[in-house]
N, C-alpha and C positions, 0 to 999 in steps of 0.2 A: 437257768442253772446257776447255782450258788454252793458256796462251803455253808452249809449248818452247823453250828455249833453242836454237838451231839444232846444238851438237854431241851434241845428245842424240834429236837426228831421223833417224830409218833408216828406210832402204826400207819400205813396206808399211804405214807409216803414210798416215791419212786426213786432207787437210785440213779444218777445219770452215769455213774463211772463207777469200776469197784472200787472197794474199799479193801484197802493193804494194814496187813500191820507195820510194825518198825523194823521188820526186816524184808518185806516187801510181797510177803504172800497172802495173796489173796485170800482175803475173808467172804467174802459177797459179793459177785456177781454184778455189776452195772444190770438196770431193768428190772431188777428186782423189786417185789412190793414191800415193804418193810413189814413187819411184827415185831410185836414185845420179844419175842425169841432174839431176833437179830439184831437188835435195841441194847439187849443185853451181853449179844458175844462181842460186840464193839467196844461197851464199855468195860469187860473182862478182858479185850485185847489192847487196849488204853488208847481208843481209836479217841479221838475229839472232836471232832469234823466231817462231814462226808458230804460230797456232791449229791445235793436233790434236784430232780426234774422238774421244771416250770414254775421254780421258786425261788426267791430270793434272799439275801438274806434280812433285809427289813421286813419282808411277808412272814419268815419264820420268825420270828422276833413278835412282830404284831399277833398273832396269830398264839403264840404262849404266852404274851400278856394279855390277852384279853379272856382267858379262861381263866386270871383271878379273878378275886374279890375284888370289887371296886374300892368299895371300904378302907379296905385292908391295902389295897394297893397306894391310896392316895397319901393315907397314912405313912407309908415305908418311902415314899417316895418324900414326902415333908421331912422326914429324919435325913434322908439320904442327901436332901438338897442341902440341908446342914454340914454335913460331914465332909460333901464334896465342893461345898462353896467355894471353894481358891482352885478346882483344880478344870482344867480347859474339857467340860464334856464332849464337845466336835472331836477331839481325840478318839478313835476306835477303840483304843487298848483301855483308856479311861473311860468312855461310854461303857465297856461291855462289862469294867469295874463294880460301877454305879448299878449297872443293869442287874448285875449277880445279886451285889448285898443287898436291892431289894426284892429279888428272888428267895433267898435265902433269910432274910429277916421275916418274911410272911411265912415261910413254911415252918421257921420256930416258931411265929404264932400260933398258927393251924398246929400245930405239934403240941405246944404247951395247952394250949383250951381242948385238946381231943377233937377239933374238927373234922 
């Protein structure tokens, strides 16, 4: 069990605990199978995070970047090593930094080319 970052949760995962909003009512059920449905009331209840079953959070992690483009990934990640060159990536909060903008720089690729 792990916290997942919410854009790293896809269908077919298992919750291990429910998931609360900010006031503490339950959205979802602990044991629950995920779907895009549920995927989606989390991020309309501004959940970020949720406890996954038999997952960690470097397995979720690995596991979303390895459904990019290689290409495209090494590429984003050559910019990103640039950008973050002074800053301590063993840092979690800086790691998941780095992580985002090249998450987020390939999806403006893929965006701008209509991939």
């Amino acid at each position: 069990m792990a916290l997942i970052i919410l854009n790293d949760i896809t269908p077919g995962m298992i919750l291990a605990q429910d998931v609360e909003d900010s006031q503490g009512r339950v959205l979802l059920r602990g044991g629950m199978e995920l779907t895009e449905r549920h995927i989606r009331i989390m991020k309309t209840w501004g959940v970020v995070d949720a406890d996954i079953k038999d997952l960690s959070s470097q397995e979720a992690e690995d596991q979303s970047m390895a459904q990019l483009d290689p290409v495209l990934l090494k590429k984003a990640e050559l910019k990103a090593d640039q950008l973050f060159k002074q800053s301590n990536l063993s840092h979690p909060v800086v790691h998941e930094l780095y992580r985002q903008w090249v998450l987020r720089h390939i999806q403006g690729k893929v965006a701008a080319n209509g991939l």
